[in-house]
C-alpha atoms as one frame of an Amber mdcrd trajectory, in Angstrom:
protein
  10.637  12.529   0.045  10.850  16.349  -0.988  14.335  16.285   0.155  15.352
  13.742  -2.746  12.621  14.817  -5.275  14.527  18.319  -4.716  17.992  16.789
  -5.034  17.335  14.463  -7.732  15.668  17.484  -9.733  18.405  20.261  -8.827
  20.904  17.960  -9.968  19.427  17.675 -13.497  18.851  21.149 -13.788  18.897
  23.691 -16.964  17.055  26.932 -16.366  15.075  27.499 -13.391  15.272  26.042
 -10.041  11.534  25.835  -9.635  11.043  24.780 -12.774  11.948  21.360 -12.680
  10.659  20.848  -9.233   7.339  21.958 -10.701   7.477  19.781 -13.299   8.296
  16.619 -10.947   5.878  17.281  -8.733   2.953  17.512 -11.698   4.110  14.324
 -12.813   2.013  11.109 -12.084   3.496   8.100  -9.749   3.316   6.169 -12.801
   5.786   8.994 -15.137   7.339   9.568 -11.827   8.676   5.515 -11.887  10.162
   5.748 -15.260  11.995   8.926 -14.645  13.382   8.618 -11.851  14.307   4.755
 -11.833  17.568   5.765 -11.923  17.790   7.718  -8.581  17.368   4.752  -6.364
  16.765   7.500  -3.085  13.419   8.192  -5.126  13.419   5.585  -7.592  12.439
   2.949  -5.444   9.681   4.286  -3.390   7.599   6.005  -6.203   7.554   2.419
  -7.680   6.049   0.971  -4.285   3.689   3.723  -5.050   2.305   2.567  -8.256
   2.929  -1.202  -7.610   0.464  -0.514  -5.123  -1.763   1.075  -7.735  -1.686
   4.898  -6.897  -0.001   5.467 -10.646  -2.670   8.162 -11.334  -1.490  10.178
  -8.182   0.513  13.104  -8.995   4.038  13.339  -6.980   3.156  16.474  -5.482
  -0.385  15.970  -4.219  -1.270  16.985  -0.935  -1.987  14.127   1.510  -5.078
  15.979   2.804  -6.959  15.235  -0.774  -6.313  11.527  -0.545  -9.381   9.196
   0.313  -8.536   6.645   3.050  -7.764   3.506   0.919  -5.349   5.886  -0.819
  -3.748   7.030   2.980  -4.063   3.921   3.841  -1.781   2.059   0.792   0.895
   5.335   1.155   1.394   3.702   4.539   1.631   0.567   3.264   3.849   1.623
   0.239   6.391   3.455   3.417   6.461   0.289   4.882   7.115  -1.511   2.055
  10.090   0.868   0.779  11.688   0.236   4.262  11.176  -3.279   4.194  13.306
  -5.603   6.798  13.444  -8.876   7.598  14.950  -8.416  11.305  11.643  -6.635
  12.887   9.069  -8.219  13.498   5.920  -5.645  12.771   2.126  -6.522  13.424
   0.396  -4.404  10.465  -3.687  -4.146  10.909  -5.452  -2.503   7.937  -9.427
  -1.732   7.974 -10.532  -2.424   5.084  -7.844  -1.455   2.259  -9.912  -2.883
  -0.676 -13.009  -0.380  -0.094 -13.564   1.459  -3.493 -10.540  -0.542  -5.069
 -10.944  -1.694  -9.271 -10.073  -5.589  -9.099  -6.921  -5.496 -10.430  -5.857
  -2.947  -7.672  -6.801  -5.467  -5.252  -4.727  -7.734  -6.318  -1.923  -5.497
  -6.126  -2.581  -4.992  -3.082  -2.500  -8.472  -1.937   0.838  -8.590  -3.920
   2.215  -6.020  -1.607   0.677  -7.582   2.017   1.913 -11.043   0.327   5.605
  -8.893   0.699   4.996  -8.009   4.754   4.355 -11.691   5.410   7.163 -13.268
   3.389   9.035 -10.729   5.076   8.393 -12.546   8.338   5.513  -9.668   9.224
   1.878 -10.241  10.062  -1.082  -8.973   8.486  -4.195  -8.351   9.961  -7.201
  -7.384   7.692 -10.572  -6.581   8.724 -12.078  -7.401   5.405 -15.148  -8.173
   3.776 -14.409  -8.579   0.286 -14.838 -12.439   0.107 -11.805 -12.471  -2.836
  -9.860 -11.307  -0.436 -11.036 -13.543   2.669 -10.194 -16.817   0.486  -6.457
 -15.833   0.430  -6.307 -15.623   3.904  -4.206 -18.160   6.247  -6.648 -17.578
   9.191 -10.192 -16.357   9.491 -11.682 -15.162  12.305 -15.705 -14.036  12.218
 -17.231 -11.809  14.544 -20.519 -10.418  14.584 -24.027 -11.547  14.485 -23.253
 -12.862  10.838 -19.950 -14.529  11.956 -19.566 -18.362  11.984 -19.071 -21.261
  10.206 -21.387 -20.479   7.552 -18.642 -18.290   5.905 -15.595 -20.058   5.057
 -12.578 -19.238   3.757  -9.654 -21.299   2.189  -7.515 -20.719   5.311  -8.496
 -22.426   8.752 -11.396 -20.986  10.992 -10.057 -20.264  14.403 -13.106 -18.305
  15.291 -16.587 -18.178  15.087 -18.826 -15.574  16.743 -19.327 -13.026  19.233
 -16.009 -11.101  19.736 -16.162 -12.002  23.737 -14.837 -15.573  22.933 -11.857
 -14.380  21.172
Protein backbone atom coordinates (compact mmCIF):
# COMPACT_ATOMS: atom_id res chain seq x y z
CA UNK A 1 0.00 0.00 0.00
CA UNK A 2 2.98 2.56 0.54
CA UNK A 3 3.99 1.84 -2.91
CA UNK A 4 0.65 3.49 -4.35
CA UNK A 5 0.07 5.96 -1.41
CA UNK A 6 3.73 7.11 -2.63
CA UNK A 7 2.81 7.09 -6.31
CA UNK A 8 -0.53 8.49 -6.06
CA UNK A 9 1.01 11.40 -3.81
CA UNK A 10 4.32 12.02 -5.99
CA UNK A 11 2.20 12.32 -8.86
CA UNK A 12 0.18 15.24 -7.40
CA UNK A 13 3.04 16.91 -6.16
CA UNK A 14 3.94 20.84 -5.67
CA UNK A 15 6.77 21.48 -3.25
CA UNK A 16 8.23 18.85 -1.25
CA UNK A 17 8.41 15.23 -1.78
CA UNK A 18 7.78 14.41 1.84
CA UNK A 19 5.41 16.75 2.17
CA UNK A 20 2.57 15.32 0.63
CA UNK A 21 3.39 11.87 1.74
CA UNK A 22 3.19 13.33 5.23
CA UNK A 23 0.16 14.77 4.73
CA UNK A 24 -1.49 11.40 3.28
CA UNK A 25 -0.35 9.45 5.74
CA UNK A 26 -1.91 11.93 8.71
CA UNK A 27 -5.02 11.71 6.98
CA UNK A 28 -7.91 9.50 8.41
CA UNK A 29 -9.33 6.27 6.34
CA UNK A 30 -12.38 8.20 6.20
CA UNK A 31 -10.48 11.74 4.36
CA UNK A 32 -8.29 9.14 2.88
CA UNK A 33 -11.69 7.63 0.80
CA UNK A 34 -12.69 10.92 -0.56
CA UNK A 35 -9.30 11.88 -1.76
CA UNK A 36 -8.14 9.36 -3.23
CA UNK A 37 -11.41 7.82 -4.87
CA UNK A 38 -10.01 8.64 -7.88
CA UNK A 39 -6.80 6.47 -7.78
CA UNK A 40 -8.55 3.18 -7.98
CA UNK A 41 -4.80 1.32 -6.92
CA UNK A 42 -5.62 3.12 -3.47
CA UNK A 43 -8.99 4.25 -3.92
CA UNK A 44 -10.57 1.11 -3.50
CA UNK A 45 -8.95 -0.46 -0.58
CA UNK A 46 -8.98 2.60 1.85
CA UNK A 47 -12.81 2.42 1.23
CA UNK A 48 -12.88 -1.40 2.37
CA UNK A 49 -11.15 0.22 5.23
CA UNK A 50 -13.79 2.49 6.42
CA UNK A 51 -16.75 0.38 5.08
CA UNK A 52 -15.48 -1.81 7.58
CA UNK A 53 -15.56 0.99 10.12
CA UNK A 54 -11.79 1.85 10.76
CA UNK A 55 -12.63 5.64 9.28
CA UNK A 56 -10.97 7.13 12.43
CA UNK A 57 -7.63 5.24 11.60
CA UNK A 58 -5.05 7.40 10.21
CA UNK A 59 -3.40 6.03 6.76
CA UNK A 60 -0.11 5.91 8.20
CA UNK A 61 -0.60 4.21 11.55
CA UNK A 62 1.57 1.58 12.55
CA UNK A 63 -0.03 -1.89 12.67
CA UNK A 64 1.66 -2.59 16.03
CA UNK A 65 -0.85 0.14 17.80
CA UNK A 66 -3.94 -1.56 16.45
CA UNK A 67 -6.14 -3.61 19.00
CA UNK A 68 -7.09 -7.07 17.64
CA UNK A 69 -10.66 -6.39 16.32
CA UNK A 70 -8.90 -3.58 14.43
CA UNK A 71 -5.99 -6.37 13.01
CA UNK A 72 -8.43 -8.48 12.71
CA UNK A 73 -11.02 -6.29 10.17
CA UNK A 74 -7.51 -4.98 8.16
CA UNK A 75 -7.42 -8.67 7.30
CA UNK A 76 -10.71 -8.81 6.49
CA UNK A 77 -10.71 -5.42 4.57
CA UNK A 78 -7.30 -7.27 2.37
CA UNK A 79 -9.46 -9.91 1.67
CA UNK A 80 -12.17 -8.05 0.74
CA UNK A 81 -10.12 -5.61 -1.71
CA UNK A 82 -8.92 -8.86 -3.46
CA UNK A 83 -12.15 -10.33 -3.63
CA UNK A 84 -12.74 -13.44 -6.21
CA UNK A 85 -15.27 -15.52 -6.98
CA UNK A 86 -13.02 -18.53 -8.44
CA UNK A 87 -11.30 -19.53 -4.88
CA UNK A 88 -12.87 -21.00 -2.67
CA UNK A 89 -11.42 -19.58 0.92
CA UNK A 90 -12.54 -20.91 4.47
CA UNK A 91 -12.22 -17.52 6.62
CA UNK A 92 -12.48 -18.21 10.67
CA UNK A 93 -12.59 -15.01 12.77
CA UNK A 94 -12.55 -15.11 16.82
CA UNK A 95 -14.59 -12.91 17.82
CA UNK A 96 -14.50 -9.69 15.42
CA UNK A 97 -17.37 -7.84 17.23
CA UNK A 98 -15.41 -7.62 20.74
CA UNK A 99 -15.34 -3.83 21.70
CA UNK A 100 -17.29 -2.96 18.38
CA UNK A 101 -20.19 0.31 18.63
CA UNK A 102 -23.43 -1.39 17.02
CA UNK A 103 -23.40 0.16 13.97
CA UNK A 104 -19.78 -1.16 13.37
CA UNK A 105 -21.13 -4.49 13.77
CA UNK A 106 -23.25 -4.28 11.32
CA UNK A 107 -20.72 -3.23 8.99
CA UNK A 108 -19.07 -5.83 9.68
CA UNK A 109 -21.65 -8.32 8.91
CA UNK A 110 -22.06 -6.25 5.65
CA UNK A 111 -18.56 -7.12 4.75
CA UNK A 112 -18.64 -11.20 5.89
CA UNK A 113 -22.23 -11.01 4.05
CA UNK A 114 -19.55 -10.08 0.83
CA UNK A 115 -17.12 -13.43 1.52
CA UNK A 116 -20.21 -15.63 1.44
CA UNK A 117 -22.02 -14.19 -1.58
CA UNK A 118 -18.73 -14.46 -2.97
CA UNK A 119 -19.04 -18.23 -2.74
CA UNK A 120 -16.58 -18.10 0.62
CA UNK A 121 -17.33 -19.46 4.06
CA UNK A 122 -17.37 -17.80 7.24
CA UNK A 123 -16.70 -19.17 10.38
CA UNK A 124 -17.32 -17.01 13.56
CA UNK A 125 -16.71 -17.94 17.00
CA UNK A 126 -19.12 -15.44 18.38
CA UNK A 127 -21.01 -14.59 21.28
CA UNK A 128 -22.76 -11.54 20.54
CA UNK A 129 -26.33 -13.04 20.22
CA UNK A 130 -27.12 -10.10 17.30
CA UNK A 131 -24.74 -11.59 15.57
CA UNK A 132 -25.58 -15.44 16.24
CA UNK A 133 -29.28 -14.77 14.82
CA UNK A 134 -27.82 -13.94 11.34
CA UNK A 135 -26.11 -16.97 11.18
CA UNK A 136 -27.00 -19.94 8.59
CA UNK A 137 -25.62 -22.59 11.04
CA UNK A 138 -25.00 -22.70 14.75
CA UNK A 139 -22.97 -24.88 16.39
CA UNK A 140 -22.67 -24.73 20.55
CA UNK A 141 -19.94 -26.04 22.43
CA UNK A 142 -19.24 -25.82 25.93
CA UNK A 143 -20.86 -26.55 29.15
CA UNK A 144 -23.47 -23.73 28.21
CA UNK A 145 -23.92 -25.11 24.63
CA UNK A 146 -27.25 -26.71 23.52
CA UNK A 147 -30.50 -26.28 22.51
CA UNK A 148 -31.33 -23.78 24.98
CA UNK A 149 -29.65 -21.11 22.73
CA UNK A 150 -31.08 -20.78 19.42
CA UNK A 151 -30.42 -18.97 16.64
CA UNK A 152 -32.44 -18.13 13.41
CA UNK A 153 -30.22 -20.49 11.36
CA UNK A 154 -30.42 -24.41 11.93
CA UNK A 155 -28.65 -26.11 15.02
CA UNK A 156 -26.32 -28.76 13.78
CA UNK A 157 -24.71 -29.04 17.13
CA UNK A 158 -25.25 -29.14 20.57
CA UNK A 159 -22.60 -29.76 23.24
CA UNK A 160 -19.35 -30.99 24.17
CA UNK A 161 -16.88 -30.31 21.28
CA UNK A 162 -15.98 -34.31 21.18
CA UNK A 163 -19.28 -34.95 19.21
CA UNK A 164 -18.48 -32.57 16.55
Amino acid sequence: MLHALHRVVLAGQRASVHQPLHNAFNMSVEEGAGFFAGEPAIGKKIEVLSDLGLGYLTLGQSATTLSGGEAQRMKIATELSKLQRSKHTVYILDEPTTGLHLADIERLLESLNRLVDAGHTVLLIEHHLDVIKTADHVIGLGPEGGPRRRASGSHRHAGSHRGV
